[in-house]
C-alpha positions as CSV (number, residue, x, y, z in Angstrom):
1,X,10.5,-25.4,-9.7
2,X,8.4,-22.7,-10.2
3,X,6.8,-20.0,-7.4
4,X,4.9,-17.3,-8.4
5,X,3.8,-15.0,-5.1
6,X,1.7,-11.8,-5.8
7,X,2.1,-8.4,-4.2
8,X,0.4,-7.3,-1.1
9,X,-0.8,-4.4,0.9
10,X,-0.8,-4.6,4.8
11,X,-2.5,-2.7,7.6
12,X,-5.9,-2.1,5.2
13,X,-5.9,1.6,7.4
14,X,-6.7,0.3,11.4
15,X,-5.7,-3.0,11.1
16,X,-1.8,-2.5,12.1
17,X,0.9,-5.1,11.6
18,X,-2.0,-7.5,11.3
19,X,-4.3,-7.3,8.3
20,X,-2.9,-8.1,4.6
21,X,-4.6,-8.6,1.2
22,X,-2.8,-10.1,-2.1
23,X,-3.0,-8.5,-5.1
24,X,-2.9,-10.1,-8.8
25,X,0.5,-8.5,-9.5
26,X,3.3,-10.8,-9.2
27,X,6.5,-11.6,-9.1
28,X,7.7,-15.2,-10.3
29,X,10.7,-17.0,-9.2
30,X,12.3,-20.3,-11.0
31,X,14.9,-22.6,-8.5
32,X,17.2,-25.3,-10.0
33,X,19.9,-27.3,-8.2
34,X,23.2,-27.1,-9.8
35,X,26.4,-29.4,-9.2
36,X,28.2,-26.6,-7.8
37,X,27.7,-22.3,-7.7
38,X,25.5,-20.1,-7.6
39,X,23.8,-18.2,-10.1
40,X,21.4,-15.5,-10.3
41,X,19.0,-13.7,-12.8
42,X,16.5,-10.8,-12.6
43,X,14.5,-9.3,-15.2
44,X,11.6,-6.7,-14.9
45,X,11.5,-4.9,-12.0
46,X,15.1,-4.1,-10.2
47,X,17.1,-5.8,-13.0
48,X,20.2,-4.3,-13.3
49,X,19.7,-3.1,-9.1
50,X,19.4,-5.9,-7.3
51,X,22.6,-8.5,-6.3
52,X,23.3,-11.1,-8.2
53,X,25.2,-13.0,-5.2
54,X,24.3,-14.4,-1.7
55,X,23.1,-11.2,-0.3
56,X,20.2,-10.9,-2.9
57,X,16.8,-11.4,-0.5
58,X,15.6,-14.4,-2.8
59,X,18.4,-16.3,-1.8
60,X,18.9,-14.9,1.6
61,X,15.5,-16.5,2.5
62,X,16.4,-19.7,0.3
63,X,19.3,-20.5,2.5
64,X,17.3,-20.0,6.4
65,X,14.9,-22.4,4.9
66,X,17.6,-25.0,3.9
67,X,19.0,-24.8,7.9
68,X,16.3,-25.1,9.0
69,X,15.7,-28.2,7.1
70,X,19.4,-29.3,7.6
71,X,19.6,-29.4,3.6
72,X,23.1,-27.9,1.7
73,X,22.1,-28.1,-2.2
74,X,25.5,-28.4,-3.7
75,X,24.8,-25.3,-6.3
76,X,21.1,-24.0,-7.3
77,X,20.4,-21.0,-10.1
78,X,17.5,-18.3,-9.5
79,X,15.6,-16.7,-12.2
80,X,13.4,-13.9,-11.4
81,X,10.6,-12.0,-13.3
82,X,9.4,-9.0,-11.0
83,X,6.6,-6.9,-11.6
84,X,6.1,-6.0,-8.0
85,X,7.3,-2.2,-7.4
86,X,10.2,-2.2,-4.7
87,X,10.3,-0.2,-1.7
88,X,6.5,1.4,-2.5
89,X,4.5,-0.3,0.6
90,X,3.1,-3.2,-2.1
91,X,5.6,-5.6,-0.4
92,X,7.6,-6.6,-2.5
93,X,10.1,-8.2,0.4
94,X,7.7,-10.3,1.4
95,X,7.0,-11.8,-1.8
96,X,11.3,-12.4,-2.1
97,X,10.7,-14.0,1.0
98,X,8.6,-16.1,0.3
99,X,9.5,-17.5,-2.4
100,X,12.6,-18.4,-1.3
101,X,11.5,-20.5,1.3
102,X,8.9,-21.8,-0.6
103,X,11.6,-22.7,-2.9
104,X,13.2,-24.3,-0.5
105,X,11.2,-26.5,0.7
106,X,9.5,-27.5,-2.8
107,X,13.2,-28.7,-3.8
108,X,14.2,-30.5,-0.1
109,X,14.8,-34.0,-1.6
110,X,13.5,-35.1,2.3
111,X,10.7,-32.8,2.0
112,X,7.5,-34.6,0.9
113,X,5.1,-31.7,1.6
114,X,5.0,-28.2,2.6
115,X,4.3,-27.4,6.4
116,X,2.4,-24.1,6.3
117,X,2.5,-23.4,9.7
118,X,6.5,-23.9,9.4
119,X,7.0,-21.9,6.4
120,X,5.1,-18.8,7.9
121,X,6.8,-18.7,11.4
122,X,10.0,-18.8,9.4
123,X,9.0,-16.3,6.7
124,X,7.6,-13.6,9.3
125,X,10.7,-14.0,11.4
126,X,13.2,-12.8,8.4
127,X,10.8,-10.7,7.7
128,X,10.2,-9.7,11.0
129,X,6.1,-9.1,11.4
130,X,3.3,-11.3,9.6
131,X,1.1,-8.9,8.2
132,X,2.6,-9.1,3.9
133,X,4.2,-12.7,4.2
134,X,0.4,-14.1,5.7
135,X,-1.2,-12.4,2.9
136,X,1.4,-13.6,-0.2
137,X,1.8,-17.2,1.4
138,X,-2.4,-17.8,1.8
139,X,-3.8,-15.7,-0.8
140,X,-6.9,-12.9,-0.3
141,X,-7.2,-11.1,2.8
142,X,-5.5,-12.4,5.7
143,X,-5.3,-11.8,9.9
144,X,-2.0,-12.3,11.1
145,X,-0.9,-12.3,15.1
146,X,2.3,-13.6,16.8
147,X,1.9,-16.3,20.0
148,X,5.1,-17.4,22.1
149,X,5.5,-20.2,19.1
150,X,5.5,-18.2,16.3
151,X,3.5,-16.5,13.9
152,X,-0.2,-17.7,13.2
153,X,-2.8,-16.3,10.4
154,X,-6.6,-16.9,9.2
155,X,-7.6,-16.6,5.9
156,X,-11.1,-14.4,5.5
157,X,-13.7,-15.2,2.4
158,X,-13.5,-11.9,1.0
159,X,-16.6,-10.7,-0.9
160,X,-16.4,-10.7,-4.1
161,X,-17.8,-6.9,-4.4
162,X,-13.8,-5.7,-3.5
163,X,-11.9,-4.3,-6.0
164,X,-8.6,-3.3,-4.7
165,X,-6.7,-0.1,-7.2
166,X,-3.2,0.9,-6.0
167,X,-1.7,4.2,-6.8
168,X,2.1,4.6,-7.0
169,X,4.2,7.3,-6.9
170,X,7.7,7.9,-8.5
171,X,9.3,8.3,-5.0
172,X,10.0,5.1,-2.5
173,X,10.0,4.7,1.4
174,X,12.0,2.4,3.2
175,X,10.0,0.1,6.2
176,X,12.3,1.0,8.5
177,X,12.6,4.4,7.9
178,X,8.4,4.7,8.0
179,X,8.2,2.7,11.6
180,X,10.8,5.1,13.3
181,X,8.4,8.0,12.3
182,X,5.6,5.9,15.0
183,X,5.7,7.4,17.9
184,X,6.6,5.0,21.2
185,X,2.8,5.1,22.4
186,X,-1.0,6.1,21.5
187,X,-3.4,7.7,23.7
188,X,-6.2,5.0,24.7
189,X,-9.2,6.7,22.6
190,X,-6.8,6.4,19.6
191,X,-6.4,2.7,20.4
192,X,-9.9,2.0,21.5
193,X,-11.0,3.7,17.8
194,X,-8.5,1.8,15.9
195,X,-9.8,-1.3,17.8
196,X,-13.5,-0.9,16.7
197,X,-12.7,0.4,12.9
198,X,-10.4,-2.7,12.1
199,X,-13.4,-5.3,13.9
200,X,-15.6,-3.4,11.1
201,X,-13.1,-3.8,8.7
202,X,-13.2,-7.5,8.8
203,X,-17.2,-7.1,8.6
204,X,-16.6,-4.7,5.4
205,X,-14.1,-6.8,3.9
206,X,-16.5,-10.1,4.1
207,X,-20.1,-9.0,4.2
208,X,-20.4,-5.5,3.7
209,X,-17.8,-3.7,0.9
210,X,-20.4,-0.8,1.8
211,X,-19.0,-0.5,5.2
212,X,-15.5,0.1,3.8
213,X,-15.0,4.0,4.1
214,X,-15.4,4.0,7.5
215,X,-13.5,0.7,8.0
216,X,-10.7,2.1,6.9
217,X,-10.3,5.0,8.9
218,X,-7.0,5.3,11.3
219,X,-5.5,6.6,14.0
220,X,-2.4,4.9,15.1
221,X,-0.1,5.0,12.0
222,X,-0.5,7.1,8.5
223,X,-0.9,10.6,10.3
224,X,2.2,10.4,12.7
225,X,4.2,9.1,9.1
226,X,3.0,12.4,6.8
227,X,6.4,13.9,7.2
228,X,7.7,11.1,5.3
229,X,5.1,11.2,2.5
230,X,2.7,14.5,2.2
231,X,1.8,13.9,-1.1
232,X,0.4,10.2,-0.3
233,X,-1.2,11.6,2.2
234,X,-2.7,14.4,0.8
235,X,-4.0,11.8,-1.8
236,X,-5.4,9.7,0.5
237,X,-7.1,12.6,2.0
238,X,-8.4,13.8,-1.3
239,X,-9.9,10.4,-2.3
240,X,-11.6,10.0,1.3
241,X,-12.9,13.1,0.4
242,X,-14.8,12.2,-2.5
243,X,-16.4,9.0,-0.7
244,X,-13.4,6.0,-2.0
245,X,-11.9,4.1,0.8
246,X,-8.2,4.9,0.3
247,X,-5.6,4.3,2.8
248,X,-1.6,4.2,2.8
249,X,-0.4,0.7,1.2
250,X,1.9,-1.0,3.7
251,X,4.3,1.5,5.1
252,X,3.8,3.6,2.1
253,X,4.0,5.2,0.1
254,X,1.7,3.8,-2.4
255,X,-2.2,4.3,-1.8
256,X,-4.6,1.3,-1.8
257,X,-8.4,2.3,-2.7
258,X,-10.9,-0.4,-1.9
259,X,-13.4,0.1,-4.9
260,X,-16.6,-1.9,-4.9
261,X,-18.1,-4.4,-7.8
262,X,-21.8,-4.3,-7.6
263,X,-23.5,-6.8,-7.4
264,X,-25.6,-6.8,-10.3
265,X,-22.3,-6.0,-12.8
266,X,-21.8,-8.6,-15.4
267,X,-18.8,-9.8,-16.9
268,X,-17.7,-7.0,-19.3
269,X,-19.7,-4.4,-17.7
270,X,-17.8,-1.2,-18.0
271,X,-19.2,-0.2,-14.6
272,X,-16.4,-1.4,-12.3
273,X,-13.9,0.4,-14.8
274,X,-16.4,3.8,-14.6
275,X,-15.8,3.2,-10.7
276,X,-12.0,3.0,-11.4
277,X,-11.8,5.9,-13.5
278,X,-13.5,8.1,-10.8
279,X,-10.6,7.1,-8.6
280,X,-7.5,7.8,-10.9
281,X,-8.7,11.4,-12.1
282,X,-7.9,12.2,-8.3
283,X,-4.1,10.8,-9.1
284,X,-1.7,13.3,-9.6
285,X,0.8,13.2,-12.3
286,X,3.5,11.3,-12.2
287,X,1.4,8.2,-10.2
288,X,1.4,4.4,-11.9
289,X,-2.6,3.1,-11.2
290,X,-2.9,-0.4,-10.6
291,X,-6.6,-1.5,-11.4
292,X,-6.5,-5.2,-9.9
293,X,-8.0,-8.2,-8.2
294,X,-7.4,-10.0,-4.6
295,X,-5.4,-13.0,-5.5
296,X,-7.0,-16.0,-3.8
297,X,-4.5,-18.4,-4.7
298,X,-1.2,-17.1,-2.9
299,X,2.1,-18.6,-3.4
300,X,1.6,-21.0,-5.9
301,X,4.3,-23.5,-6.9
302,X,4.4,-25.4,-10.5
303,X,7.4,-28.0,-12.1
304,X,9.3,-26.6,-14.5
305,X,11.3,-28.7,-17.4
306,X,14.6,-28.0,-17.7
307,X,15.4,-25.4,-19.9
308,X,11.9,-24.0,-19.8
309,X,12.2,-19.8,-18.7
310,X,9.1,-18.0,-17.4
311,X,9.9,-15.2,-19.0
């Protein structure tokens, strides 16, 4: 089998640990069941970097799945095609982790079909909040909270004015080393403003793209993390600046500009790229621009024949 899950950027500026959008840039992710063994290939994006054994992420997540679904495969091969950048806030864990238990549970013999809601209380626990894994398992922009049975999400129509751009630096940031830069608590007009921008932001994100700038304005999480990341935030600051909606990608430190497709563009129309260009002549050197779309499909799973490589 086949899965092909895209990147994603989380928090969309107030919406902490909650909102998500996928992006068309994917990784893809090929499972077969082997008599015995384990074997494991990556090309593109961390080949050469990332295991090639048990502890490789892909896997990790493969295996929860399977004991959870009381299923031992006697051996199984993994070929992966990345072309989501690692450890730059586009989350790129997510996307391993998902697919592996997608995998999983696509290649379950006693499986006959895929329980969502299982698959994403199992995928935000390894990864440990909902915010990317909602987004990459659903497809377009997603709200993600946790209730005493797990991890639950909603999938918002997102208009189709939204052009997402990502700008990555050289440099990369490690989750965990952003979230111990939050501090242990916020004062209450922080939270009461992050509270009314992210309500906005769903308003922006379905109705009104024209909303957006002042959606995606935040208190709670990219200031207190500038240490970590001055020049992503001095980028962001730059392109709020000159009127685009840019906020930190995920935990950083990649920058996510929400640009806007008018309505009365046309296919070909060089407008939404004039809109783009505006955007990457405030990228300093050394940045990667990522002009894309939201992906509305998700994780999307396809057969395979044998022998048949996606790359």
């Amino acid at each position: 089998m086949r899965v092909r899950v895209p990147a994603t950027s989380a928090n969309l500026g107030p919406a902490f640990d909650c909102a998500g959008l996928a992006l068309t840039l994917h990784d893809v992710v090929e499972f077969a069941v082997r008599d015995s063994g384990l074997s494991v290939e990556v090309s593109g994006v961390g080949a050469g970097e990332l295991p090639a054994d048990e502890s490789h992420l892909v896997v990790r997540a493969f295996r929860a799945a399977c004991e959870q679904l009381g299923w031992t495969p006697p051996g199984l091969c993994v070929r992966a095609v990345n072309a989501i950048p690692q450890g730059r806030g586009m989350g790129s864990s997510a996307a391993a982790v998902v697919a592996g238990v997608v995998g999983a549970w696509v290649l379950c013999p006693e499986v006959e079909a895929i329980d969502g809601d299982a698959v994403l209380r199992l995928v935000s626990q390894i990864e440990g909040h909902p915010d990317n894994v909602a987004a990459c398992l659903l497809g377009g922009a997603t709200l993600s909270w946790t209730t005493p049975e797990g991890a639950r999400a909603d999938r918002l129509p997102v208009s189709d004015e939204v052009l997402p751009v990502v700008l990555v630096p050289e440099a990369t940031l490690s989750t965990h080393v952003a979230r111990t830069l939050l501090p242990a608590a916020v004062p209450h007009a922080d939270a009461a403003f992050n509270a009314a921008r992210a309500a906005l932001l769903v308003h922006a994100l379905v109705a009104e793209p024209s909303q957006l700038l002042e959606a995606t304005e935040d208190r709670l999480h990219q200031r207190q993390r500038a240490a970590a990341m001055p020049g992503t935030i001095a980028l962001v600051d730059r392109l709020r600046a000159a009127g685009h909606a840019a906020v930190v990608s995920g935990a950083g430190p990649s920058v996510l500009v929400l640009t806007r497709r008018h309505p009365d563009d046309v296919p070909g129309d060089p407008a939404a790229a004039v809109r783009v260009r505006e955007v990457t002549c405030t990228t300093p050197e050394g940045w990667r621009v990522y002009p894309l779309e939201v992906d509305l499909s998700g994780a999307r799973v396809t057969r395979v024949a044998p022998g048949v490589s996606s790359s």
